[in-house]
C-alpha positions in Angstrom: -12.8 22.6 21.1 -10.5 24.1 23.8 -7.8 22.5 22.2 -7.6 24.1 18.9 -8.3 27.2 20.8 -5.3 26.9 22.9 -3.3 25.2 19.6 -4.4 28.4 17.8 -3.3 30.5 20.4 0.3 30.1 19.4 1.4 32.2 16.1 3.7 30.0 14.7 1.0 27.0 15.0 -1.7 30.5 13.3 1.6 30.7 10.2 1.8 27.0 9.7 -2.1 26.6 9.0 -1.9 29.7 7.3 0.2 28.0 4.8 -1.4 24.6 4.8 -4.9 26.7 3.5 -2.9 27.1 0.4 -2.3 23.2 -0.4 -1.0 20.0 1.3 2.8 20.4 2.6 5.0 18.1 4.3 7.4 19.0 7.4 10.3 19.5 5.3 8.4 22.5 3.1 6.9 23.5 6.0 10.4 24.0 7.6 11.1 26.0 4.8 9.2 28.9 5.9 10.7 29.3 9.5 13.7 30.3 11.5 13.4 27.5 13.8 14.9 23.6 14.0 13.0 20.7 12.3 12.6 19.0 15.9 11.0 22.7 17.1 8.4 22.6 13.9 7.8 18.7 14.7 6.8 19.9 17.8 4.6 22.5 16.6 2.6 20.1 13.9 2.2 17.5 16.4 -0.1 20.4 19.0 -1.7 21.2 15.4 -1.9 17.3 15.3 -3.3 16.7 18.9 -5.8 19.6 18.6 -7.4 17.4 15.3 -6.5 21.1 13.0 -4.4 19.0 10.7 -4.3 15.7 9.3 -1.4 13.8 8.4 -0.9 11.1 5.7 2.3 8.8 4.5 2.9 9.3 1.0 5.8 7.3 0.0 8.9 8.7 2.4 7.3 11.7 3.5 4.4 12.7 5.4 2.4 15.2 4.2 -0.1 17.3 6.4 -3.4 19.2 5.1 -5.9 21.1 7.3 -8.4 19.3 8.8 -11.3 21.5 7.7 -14.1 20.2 9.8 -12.6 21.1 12.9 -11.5 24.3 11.5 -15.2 25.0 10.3 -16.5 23.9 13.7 -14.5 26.1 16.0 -15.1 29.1 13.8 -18.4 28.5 13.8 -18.6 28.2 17.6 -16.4 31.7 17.7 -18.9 33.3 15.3 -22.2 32.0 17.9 -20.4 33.3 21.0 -19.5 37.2 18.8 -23.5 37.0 17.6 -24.6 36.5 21.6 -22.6 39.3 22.9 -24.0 41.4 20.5 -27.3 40.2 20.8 -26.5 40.5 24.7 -25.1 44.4 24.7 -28.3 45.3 22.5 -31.0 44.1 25.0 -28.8 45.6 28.2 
C-alpha cells in the first residue's frame, strides 16, 4: 500500500490516472497530454506500473494501460479508515 501512496504522491503520476479514469490509453495518447519526453512518461507509467495502480496489456503494436481499480479502491479505502479514526479519535479527546 505504501507504494501507491508514494506513486500517488507525484502529480504527474495523480494527471496520468486522472486520465486513464476516463478510458484505456496507450503511452503514445498518454504523451499527448504532457510537456515532457516519451522516455520521461515511460518512466512515470512504469512507478504507476510498479505500485500495481495500472495494468498494462499488448494489443497488437501498442500497449495499452487501464487503471487497476482494485488497488485504487483499496488504498482509498484504507485513507477513508485512517480520516474516520482521527475523527473518531479528536471526538473522545
Amino acid at each position: 500500500m505504501n507504494e501507491a501512496f508514494k506513486a500517488l504522491a507525484d502529480p504527474t503520476r495523480r494527471q496520468i490516472i486522472s486520465l486513464l479514469k476516463d478510458k484505456d490509453m496507450t503511452a503514445g495518447d498518454i504523451a499527448d497530454h504532457f510537456n515532457m519526453t516519451k522516455p520521461s512518461i515511460s518512466h512515470h507509467l512504469n512507478g504507476l506500473k510498479q505500485a500495481k495502480l495500472i495494468l498494462d496489456e499488448r494489443r497488437g503494436q501498442h500497449i495499452w494501460y487501464s487503471l487497476n481499480t482494485t488497488v485504487l479502491q483499496e488504498a482509498l479505502g484504507w485513507f477513508l479508515d485512517i480520516i474516520s479514526y482521527q475523527g473518531k479519535r479528536g471526538r473522545d479527546d
